[in-house]
Structures are given as structure tokens and as C-alpha cells.
C-alpha positions, -999 to 999 in steps of 0.1 A, spaced: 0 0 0 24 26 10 44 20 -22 13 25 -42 12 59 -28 47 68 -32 42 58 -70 9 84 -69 28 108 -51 57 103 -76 35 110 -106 15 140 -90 48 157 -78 56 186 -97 81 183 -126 114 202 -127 114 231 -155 130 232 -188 151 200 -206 150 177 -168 114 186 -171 114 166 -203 134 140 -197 114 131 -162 81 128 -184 100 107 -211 109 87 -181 74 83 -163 58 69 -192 50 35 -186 30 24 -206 55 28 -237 81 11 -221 69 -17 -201 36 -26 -207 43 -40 -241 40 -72 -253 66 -94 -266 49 -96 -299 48 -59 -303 85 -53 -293 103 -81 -317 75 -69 -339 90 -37 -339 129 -45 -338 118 -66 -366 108 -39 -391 137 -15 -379 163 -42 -389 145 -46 -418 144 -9 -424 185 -9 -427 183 -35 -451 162 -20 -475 175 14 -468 212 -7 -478 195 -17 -507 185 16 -523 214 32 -516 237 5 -535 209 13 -560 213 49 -567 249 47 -557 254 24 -587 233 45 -610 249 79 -604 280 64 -606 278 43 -640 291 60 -671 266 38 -693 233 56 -698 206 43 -675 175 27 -691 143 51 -692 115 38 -669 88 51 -689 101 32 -717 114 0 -700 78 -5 -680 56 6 -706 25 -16 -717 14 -18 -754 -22 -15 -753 -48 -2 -775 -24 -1 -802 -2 24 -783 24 23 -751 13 33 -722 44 44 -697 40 27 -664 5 21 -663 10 -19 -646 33 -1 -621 6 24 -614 -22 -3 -604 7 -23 -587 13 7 -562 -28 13 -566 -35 -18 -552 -12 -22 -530 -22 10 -508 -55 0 -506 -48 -33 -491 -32 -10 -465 -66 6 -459 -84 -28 -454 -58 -40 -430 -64 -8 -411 -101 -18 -412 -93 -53 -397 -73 -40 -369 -100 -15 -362 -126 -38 -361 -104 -68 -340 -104 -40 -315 -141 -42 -316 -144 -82 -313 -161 -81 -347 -140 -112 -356 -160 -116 -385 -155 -85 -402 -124 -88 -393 -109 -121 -409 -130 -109 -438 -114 -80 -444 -80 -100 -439 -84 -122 -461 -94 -92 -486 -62 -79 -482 -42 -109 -486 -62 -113 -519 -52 -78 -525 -16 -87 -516 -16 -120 -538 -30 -93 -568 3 -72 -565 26 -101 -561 8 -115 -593 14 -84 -615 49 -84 -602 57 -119 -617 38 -107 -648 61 -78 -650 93 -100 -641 82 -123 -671 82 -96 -696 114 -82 -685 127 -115 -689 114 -123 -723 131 -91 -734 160 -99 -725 166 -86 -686 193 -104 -666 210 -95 -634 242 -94 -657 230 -80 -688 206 -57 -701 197 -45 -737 188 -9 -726 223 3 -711 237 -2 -678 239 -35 -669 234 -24 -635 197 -24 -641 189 -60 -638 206 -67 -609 192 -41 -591 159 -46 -604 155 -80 -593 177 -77 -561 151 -50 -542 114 -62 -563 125 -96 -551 129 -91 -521 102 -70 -514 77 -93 -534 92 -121 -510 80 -101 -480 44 -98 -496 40 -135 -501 52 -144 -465 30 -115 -455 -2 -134 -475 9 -163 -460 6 -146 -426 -25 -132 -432 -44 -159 -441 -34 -178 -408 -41 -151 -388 -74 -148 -409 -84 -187 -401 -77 -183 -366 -99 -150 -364 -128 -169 -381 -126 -196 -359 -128 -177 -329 -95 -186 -312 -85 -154 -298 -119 -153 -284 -115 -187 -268 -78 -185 -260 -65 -216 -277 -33 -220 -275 -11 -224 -309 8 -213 -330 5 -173 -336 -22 -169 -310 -22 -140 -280 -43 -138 -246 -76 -147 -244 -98 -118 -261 -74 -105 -273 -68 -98 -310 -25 -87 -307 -18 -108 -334 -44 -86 -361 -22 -55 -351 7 -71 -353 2 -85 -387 -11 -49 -395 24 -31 -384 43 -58 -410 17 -50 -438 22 -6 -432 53 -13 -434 58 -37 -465 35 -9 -481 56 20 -467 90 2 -484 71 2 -518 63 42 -516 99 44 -518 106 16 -547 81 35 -562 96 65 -566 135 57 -564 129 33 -592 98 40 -614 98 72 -613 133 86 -611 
């Protein structure tokens, strides 16, 4: 008892002025620092390792291109579709990145509504973004196939810099790769939220406490993200 009322005294105790004002309130929050989950956290330290890598990844990129002396490959041209008797300069690209940000939107509905209980709406919108997810990843191996077929390798390229390929394949691969394990993911999560485990509590694999739906908002913070990392594909690669 008494320590409970040292902690309310503690927190109702005035605050020193100026910068150890700060840091004392930086240091009284609790709730950001120790009251999360385990899921959350290696959540977290996930995607900011995974941050570096892709941040690696671009760099190499645009180091390589401003450094080449062969003339870099025109995105318009190189990702343009022939249809309706004319080409149209990254139009696949453009309903790649469309639909890809607005399976961002329905995962943000599903974690809204798992905060609700509504497990229903939720798995269904879950599985509606995985569907969206399996879209994008489709019209990425479309695009792959037609780079191929024209003659796109990691070591060559007919369009300049040889460059190109490599990188091309190096960061949509392995962004594509985290989109399928994030499908993958979802549609677990999706079969356990239909099936009412987290209202239940059974205990598995990828499961939290009992009413609890941690493992919708985790799988929401590794979808943001995986959307966030193609913003910047997007415009380092297509459109630069």
C-alpha cells in the first residue's frame, strides 16, 4: 500500500522546469516502455532491422546509377505496356502501387474492427487484403516475365547499364518475397480469427491472450510497413 502511494505521489509531484522537465516525463511513461507485449517489441525490432536493409538496398541502388558511365535505361520506356495499339508508360506499375495502398486501408479496417471483437469483419477484411496482396505479387511476376522475355538479366541488359537487372531483381524480389510471407501470414491469422481462437484463447501457434486480438495488429504493423518500403521503390525506381 504505501508503495502505491509513493508511486501516486511520484507521478503527481511537480516536474522540474526546462530540458529535466522533459526528460522526467519521457521517463514516467510507462506504458511505452513496459507494458508491451513481446509480440509488439520483436515486432518492432523486426521492421527496424529490416528498415536498414532495405534502406542498404537503395542506396547501392542509386549509388550504382549515379556512378555508372553507361546511360541508364528510361523507366517510362522499359515499363511501358502496349495496349490499345499504343504504349502506355508505367500504367502496370501504377495499379501495382494502386492496389497495393489500398490493401493498407483494409488491413487498417481489420485491426480497427479486432479491437471491436467483430471477428468476422475482421478475418474478412484480412483475407481481402491478402487477396489484394496476392494481386500485387501476381502483376509483379507478370512484370518480371516480360522483363525476362526481353532480354533482362542481373548481368545484362539490352537498354544500357547492366546495372539495371541486378538491381531490379535484387530490391522487387525481395520485397515481393516479403508480400507473399506477409499473405501467407494473413491468411493464418485470418483462419484463426474466423474460428474464434482469440476469443476462446487456444493455445497455438501465432495466437495471443484470451480476447485479445494482438496478433491482427501485429500483422497490421508488418503490412504498413511492406507498403511503406514500396512508396519508396516506387519513386527511387519507377519514377526517377
Amino acid at each position: 500500500m504505501a508503495e502505491t502511494t509513493l508511486g501516486h505521489a511520484d507521478r503527481t509531484a511537480p516536474r522540474p522546469p526546462g530540458l529535466h522537465g522533459v526528460a522526467a516525463d519521457w521517463s514516467s511513461d510507462q506504458r511505452a516502455f513496459k507494458n508491451v507485449s513481446w509480440g509488439k517489441a520483436m515486432m518492432w525490432i523486426f521492421l527496424l532491422s529490416d528498415t536498414f536493409i532495405f534502406g542498404c538496398f537503395l542506396l547501392s541502388y542509386m549509388t550504382a546509377r549515379m556512378s555508372t558511365t553507361v546511360p541508364w535505361p528510361n523507366p517510362s520506356e522499359v515499363f511501358a505496356l502496349h495496349l490499345f495499339g499504343q504504349d502506355i508508360p508505367l500504367i502496370l506499375i501504377a495499379i501495382m502501387t494502386f492496389v497495393l495502398i489500398s490493401s493498407s486501408g483494409t488491413m487498417a479496417m481489420a485491426v480497427n474492427f479486432g479491437y471491436r471483437h467483430d471477428r468476422r469483419k475482421t478475418a474478412v477484411l484480412m483475407l481481402v487484403t491478402a487477396a489484394l496482396g496476392a494481386a500485387f505479387v501476381s502483376m509483379q511476376a507478370f512484370e518480371w516475365t516480360k522483363l525476362i522475355t526481353e532480354g533482362v538479366r542481373p548481368w545484362a541488359n539490352p537498354w544500357g547499364a547492366v546495372q539495371f537487372g541486378s538491381s531490379f531483381f535484387m530490391i522487387t524480389g525481395f520485397h515481393g518475397t516479403h508480400v507473399t510471407i506477409g499473405v501467407i501470414f494473413l491468411l493464418i491469422t485470418a483462419r484463426k480469427v474466423w474460428r474464434g481462437d482469440y476469443e476462446t484463447g487456444v493455445r497455438g501457434f501465432f495466437t495471443s491472450r484470451r480476447g485479445q486480438y494482438e496478433s491482427v495488429e501485429i500483422m497490421g504493423l508488418y503490412w504498413h510497413f511492406v507498403d511503406l518500403v514500396w512508396v519508396f521503390i516506387f519513386a527511387f525506381f519507377y519514377l526517377w
